[in-house]
PASEBA-545977 format. One record per residue (C-alpha): residue in one letter; residue number from 1; z, y, x. Coordinates in nm, 2 decimals, decimal comma, padded with zeros to 4 digits, always signed. Each point is the difference from the previous one (the first is absolute). Layout:
N
   residu   num        w        v        u
        A   NUM        Z        Y        X
...
//
This chain:
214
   residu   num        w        v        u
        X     1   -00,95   -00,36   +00,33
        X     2   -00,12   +00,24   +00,22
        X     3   +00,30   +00,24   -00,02
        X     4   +00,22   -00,25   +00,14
        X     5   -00,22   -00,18   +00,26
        X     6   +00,04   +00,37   +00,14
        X     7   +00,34   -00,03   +00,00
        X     8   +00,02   -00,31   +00,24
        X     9   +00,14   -00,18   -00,27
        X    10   -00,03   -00,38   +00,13
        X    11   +00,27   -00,20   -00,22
        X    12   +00,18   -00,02   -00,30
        X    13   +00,38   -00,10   -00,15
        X    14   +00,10   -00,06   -00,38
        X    15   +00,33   +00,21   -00,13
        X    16   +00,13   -00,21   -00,29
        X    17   +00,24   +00,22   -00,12
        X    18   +00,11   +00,39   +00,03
        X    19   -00,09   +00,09   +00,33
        X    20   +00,28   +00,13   +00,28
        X    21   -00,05   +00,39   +00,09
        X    22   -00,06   +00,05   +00,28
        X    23   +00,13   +00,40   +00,04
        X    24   +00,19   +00,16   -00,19
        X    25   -00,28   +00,20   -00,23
        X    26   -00,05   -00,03   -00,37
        X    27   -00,40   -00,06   -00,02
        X    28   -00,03   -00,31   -00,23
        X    29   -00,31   -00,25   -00,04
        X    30   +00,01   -00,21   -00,30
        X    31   -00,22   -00,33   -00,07
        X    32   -00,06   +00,12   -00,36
        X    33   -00,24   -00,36   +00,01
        X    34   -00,24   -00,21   +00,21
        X    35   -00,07   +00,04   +00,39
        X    36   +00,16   +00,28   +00,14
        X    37   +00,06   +00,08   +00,40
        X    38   +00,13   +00,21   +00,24
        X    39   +00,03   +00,05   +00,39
        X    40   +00,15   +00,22   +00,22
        X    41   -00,07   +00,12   +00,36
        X    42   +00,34   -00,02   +00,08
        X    43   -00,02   -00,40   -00,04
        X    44   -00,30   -00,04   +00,21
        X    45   -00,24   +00,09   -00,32
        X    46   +00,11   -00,37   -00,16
        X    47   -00,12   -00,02   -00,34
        X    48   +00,22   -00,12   -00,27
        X    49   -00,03   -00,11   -00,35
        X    50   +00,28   +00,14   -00,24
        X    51   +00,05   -00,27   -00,28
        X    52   -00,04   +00,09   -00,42
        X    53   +00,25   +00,27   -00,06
        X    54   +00,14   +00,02   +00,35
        X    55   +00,07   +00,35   +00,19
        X    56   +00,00   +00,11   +00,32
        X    57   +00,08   +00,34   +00,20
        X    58   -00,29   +00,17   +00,12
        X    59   +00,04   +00,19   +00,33
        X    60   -00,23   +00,30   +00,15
        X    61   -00,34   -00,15   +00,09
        X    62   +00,07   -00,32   -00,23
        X    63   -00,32   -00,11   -00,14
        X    64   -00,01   -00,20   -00,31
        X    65   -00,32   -00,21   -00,18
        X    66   -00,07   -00,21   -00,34
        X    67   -00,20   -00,24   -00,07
        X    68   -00,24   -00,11   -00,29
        X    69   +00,16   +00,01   -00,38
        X    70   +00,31   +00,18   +00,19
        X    71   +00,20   +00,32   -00,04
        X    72   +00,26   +00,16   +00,22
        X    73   +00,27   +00,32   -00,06
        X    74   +00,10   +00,15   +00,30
        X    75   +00,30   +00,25   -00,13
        X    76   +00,11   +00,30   +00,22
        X    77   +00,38   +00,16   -00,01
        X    78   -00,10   +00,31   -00,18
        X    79   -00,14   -00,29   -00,28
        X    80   -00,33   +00,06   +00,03
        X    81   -00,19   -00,32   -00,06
        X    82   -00,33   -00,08   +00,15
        X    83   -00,19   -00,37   -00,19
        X    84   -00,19   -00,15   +00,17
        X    85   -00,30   -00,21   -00,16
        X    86   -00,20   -00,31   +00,13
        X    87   -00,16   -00,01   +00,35
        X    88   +00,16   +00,32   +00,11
        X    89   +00,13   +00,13   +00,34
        X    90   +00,22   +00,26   +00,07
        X    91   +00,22   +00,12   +00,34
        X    92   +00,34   +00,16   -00,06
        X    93   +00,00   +00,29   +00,24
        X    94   +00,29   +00,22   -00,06
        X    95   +00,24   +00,11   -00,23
        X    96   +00,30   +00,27   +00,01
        X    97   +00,24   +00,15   -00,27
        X    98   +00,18   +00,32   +00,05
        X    99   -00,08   +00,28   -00,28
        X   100   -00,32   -00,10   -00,02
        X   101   -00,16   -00,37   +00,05
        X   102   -00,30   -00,08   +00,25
        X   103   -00,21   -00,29   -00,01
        X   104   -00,28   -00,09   +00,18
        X   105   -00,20   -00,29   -00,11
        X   106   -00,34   -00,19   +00,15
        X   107   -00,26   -00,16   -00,28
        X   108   -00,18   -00,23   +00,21
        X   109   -00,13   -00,16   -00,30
        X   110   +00,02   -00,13   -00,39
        X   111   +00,13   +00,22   -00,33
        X   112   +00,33   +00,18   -00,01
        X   113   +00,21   +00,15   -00,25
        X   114   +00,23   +00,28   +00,14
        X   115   +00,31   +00,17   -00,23
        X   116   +00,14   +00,28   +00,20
        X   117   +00,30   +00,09   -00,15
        X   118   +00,22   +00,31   +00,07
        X   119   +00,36   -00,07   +00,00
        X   120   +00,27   +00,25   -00,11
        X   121   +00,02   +00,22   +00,27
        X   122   -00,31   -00,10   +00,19
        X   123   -00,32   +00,09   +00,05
        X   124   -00,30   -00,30   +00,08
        X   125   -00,26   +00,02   +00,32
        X   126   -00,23   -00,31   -00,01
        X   127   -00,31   -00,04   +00,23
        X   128   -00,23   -00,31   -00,06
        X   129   -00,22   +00,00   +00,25
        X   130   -00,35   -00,18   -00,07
        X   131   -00,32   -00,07   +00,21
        X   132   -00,16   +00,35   -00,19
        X   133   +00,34   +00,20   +00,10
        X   134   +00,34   +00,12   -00,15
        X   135   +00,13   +00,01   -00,36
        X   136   +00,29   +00,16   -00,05
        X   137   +00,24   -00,03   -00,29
        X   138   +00,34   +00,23   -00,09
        X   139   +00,14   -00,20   -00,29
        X   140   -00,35   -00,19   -00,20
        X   141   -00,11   -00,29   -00,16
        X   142   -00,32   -00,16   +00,10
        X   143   -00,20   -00,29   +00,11
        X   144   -00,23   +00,02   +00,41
        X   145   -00,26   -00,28   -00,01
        X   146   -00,16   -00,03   +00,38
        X   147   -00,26   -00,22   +00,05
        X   148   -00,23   -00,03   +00,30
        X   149   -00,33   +00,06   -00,20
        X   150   +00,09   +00,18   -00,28
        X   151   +00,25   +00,25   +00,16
        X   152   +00,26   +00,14   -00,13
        X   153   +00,12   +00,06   -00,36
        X   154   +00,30   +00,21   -00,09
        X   155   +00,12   +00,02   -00,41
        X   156   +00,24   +00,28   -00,06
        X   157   +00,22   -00,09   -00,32
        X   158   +00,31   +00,23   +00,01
        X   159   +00,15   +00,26   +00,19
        X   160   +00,40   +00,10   -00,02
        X   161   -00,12   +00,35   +00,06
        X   162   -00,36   +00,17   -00,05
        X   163   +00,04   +00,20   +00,25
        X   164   -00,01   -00,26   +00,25
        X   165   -00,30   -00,19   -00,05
        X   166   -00,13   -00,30   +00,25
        X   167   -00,13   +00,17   +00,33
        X   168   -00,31   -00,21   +00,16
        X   169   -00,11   +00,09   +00,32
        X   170   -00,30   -00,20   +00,10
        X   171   -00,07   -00,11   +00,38
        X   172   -00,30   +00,32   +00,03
        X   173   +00,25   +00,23   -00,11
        X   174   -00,08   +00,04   -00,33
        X   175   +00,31   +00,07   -00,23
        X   176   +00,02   -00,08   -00,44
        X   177   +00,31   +00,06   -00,17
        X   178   -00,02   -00,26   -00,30
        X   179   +00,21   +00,02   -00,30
        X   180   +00,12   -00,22   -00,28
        X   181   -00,26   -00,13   -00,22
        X   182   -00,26   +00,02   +00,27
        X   183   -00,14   -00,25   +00,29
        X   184   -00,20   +00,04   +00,33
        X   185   -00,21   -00,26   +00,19
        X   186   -00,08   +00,03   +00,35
        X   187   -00,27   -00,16   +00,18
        X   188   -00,23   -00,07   +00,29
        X   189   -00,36   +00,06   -00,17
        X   190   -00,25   +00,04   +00,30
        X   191   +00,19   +00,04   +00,26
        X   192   +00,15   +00,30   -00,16
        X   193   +00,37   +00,02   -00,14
        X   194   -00,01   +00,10   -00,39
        X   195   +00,23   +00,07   -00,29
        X   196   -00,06   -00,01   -00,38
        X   197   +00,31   +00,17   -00,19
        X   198   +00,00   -00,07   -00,40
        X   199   +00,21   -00,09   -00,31
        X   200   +00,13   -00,36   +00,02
        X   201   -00,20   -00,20   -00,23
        X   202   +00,09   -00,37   -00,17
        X   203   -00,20   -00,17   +00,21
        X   204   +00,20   +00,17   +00,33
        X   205   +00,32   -00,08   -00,14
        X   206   -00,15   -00,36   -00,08
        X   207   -00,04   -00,07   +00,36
        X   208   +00,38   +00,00   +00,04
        X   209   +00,04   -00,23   -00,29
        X   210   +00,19   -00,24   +00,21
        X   211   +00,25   +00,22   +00,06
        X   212   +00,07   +00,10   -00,36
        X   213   -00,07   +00,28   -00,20
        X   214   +00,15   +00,34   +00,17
//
């Protein structure tokens, strides 16, 4: 895959069990079933394979893949749970929890579903960034499908307050506030970067199938 062969990743090691950590951080990736890996520039960008049902930490810049017929759960400390479906690429990029909880998270690739939660006493600060920009999420659930050709695809099922709906700033500058019930797709289309914003359909939610019904 392309996302890693920019990464310098050259070689590859099987983990047959739970994983060591390797810092003391409380970002979890879960082989919920099939091919599932992860590297780490801190070990030279070596790509591993986590076995069915193994964990492993996840540190800052960590970046973690699955195969065909595969699905990953990468689980942060404030419990927020991103699933990851088949032939998906994502880089951990940061995470803090004081009062409130930042995330920052790269979707090279694949179909995602994100539950940002807001724990008692906390507020949430996601940023997925994608190749048409930024999405940002205060406490949501919703499913990012990025695709080379198609684009990008964002479903917006639930937010914990209406008052914060998801904030998408697109790489021209252009800015959508998007709230439950209600997707956008951004795209290339002529050389120009363009957005569509309308009610999530069936056949929207359909193309998340794999992932379960939201």
């Amino acid at each position: 895959m392309n996302a890693w062969r920019s990464l310098g990743v050259l070689s590859a090691a099987v983990v047959v069990a739970i994983a060591p950590a390797r810092a003391a951080t409380t970002q979890v990736l879960q082989n919920l079933h099939g091919d599932v890996h992860y590297a780490s520039p801190g070990d030279g960008a070596a790509r591993s394979a986590l076995a069915p049902h193994a964990s492993v930490v996840l540190n800052d810049d960590d970046v973690a893949e699955t195969g065909s017929d595969s699905m990953a759960a990468l689980t942060l400390a404030d419990s927020s749970q991103i699933i990851m479906a088949s032939n998906s690429v994502l880089k951990f990029d940061t995470f803090s929890l004081t009062h409130i909880a930042h995330a920052h998270v790269v979707i090279f690739n694949g179909k995602m579903r994100f539950k940002v939660n807001h724990p008692a006493g906390a507020r949430a600060d996601y940023t997925f960034t994608t190749t048409t920009g930024e999405i940002a999420v205060r406490g949501t659930e919703g499913d990012i499908a990025v695709d080379p050709v198609d684009g990008v695809r964002l479903n917006v099922y639930r937010l914990s307050d209406d008052t914060l709906p998801v904030h998408v700033t697109m790489i021209d500058g252009s800015q959508y506030d998007i709230p439950a019930g209600q997707k956008i797709w951004m795209r290339w289309t002529s050389g120009k970067l363009v957005a569509k914003v309308t009610p999530i359909t069936p056949e929207e939610i359909k193309r998340f199938e794999e992932l379960g019904p939201p």
